[in-house]
C-alpha positions as CSV (number, residue, x, y, z in Angstrom):
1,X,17.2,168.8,75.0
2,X,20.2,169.5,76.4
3,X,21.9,171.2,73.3
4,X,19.1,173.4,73.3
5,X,19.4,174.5,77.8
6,X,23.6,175.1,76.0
7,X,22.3,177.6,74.0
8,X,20.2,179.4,76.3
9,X,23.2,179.3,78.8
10,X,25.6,181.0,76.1
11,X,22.8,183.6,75.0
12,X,22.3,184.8,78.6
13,X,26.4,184.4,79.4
14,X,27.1,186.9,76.3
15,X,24.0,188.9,76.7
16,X,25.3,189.7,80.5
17,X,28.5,191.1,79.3
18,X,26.8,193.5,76.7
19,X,26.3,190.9,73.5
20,X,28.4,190.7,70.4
21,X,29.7,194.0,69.3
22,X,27.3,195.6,71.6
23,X,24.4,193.6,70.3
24,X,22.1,191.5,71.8
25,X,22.4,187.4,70.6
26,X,18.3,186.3,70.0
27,X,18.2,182.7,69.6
28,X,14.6,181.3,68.0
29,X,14.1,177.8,67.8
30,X,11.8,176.5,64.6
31,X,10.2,173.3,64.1
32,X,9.8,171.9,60.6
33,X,7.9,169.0,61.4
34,X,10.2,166.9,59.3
35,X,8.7,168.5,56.0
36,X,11.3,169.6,53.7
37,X,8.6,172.8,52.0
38,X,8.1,173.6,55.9
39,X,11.2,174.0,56.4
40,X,12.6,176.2,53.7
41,X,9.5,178.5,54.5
42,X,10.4,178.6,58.1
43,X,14.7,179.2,56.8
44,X,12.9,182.2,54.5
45,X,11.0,183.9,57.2
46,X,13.1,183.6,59.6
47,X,16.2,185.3,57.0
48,X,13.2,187.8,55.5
49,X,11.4,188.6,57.9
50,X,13.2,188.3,61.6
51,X,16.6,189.5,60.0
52,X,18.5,186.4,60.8
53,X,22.1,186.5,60.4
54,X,23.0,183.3,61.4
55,X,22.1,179.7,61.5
56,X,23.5,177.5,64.9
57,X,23.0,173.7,65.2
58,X,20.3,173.1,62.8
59,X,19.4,169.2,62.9
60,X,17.7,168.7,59.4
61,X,19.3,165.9,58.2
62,X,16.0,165.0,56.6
63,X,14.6,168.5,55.5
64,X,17.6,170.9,55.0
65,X,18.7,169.9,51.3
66,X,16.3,172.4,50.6
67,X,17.3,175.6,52.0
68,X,21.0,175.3,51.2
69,X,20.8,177.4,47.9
70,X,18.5,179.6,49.2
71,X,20.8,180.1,52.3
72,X,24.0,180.3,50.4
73,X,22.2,183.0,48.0
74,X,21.4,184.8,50.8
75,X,25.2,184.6,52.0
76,X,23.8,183.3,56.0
77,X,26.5,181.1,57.6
């Protein structure tokens, strides 16, 4: 996908000149599958347990009704 080869780009572009604020950008990439429970696991691990601070370009158009309170709670742009 060629969203997907722009974000690698930009992660290795600002990781070469040191990250943001001197830390390194991770990008992960999660597939829901299309299932709307999959996905608000996958949003919950990835907030719980990899520390995510941010969510970039997430195409759920069918599945991501479900995480929006749980994000917003959780104060993750």
């Amino acid at each position: 996908m060629p969203d997907t080869q722009g974000l690698q780009i930009w992660q290795r572009f600002v990781n070469a000149r040191g990250g943001i604020n001197g830390h390194s950008v991770r990008i992960a990439f999660v597939d829901d599958g299309a299932d709307p429970a999959r996905h608000r696991a996958a949003v919950q691990e990835q907030v719980e347990k990899e520390k995510v601070i941010a969510f970039i370009q997430n195409f759920e158009a069918l599945t991501g009704q479900g995480s929006v309170a749980y994000i917003t709670s959780k104060r993750v742009p």
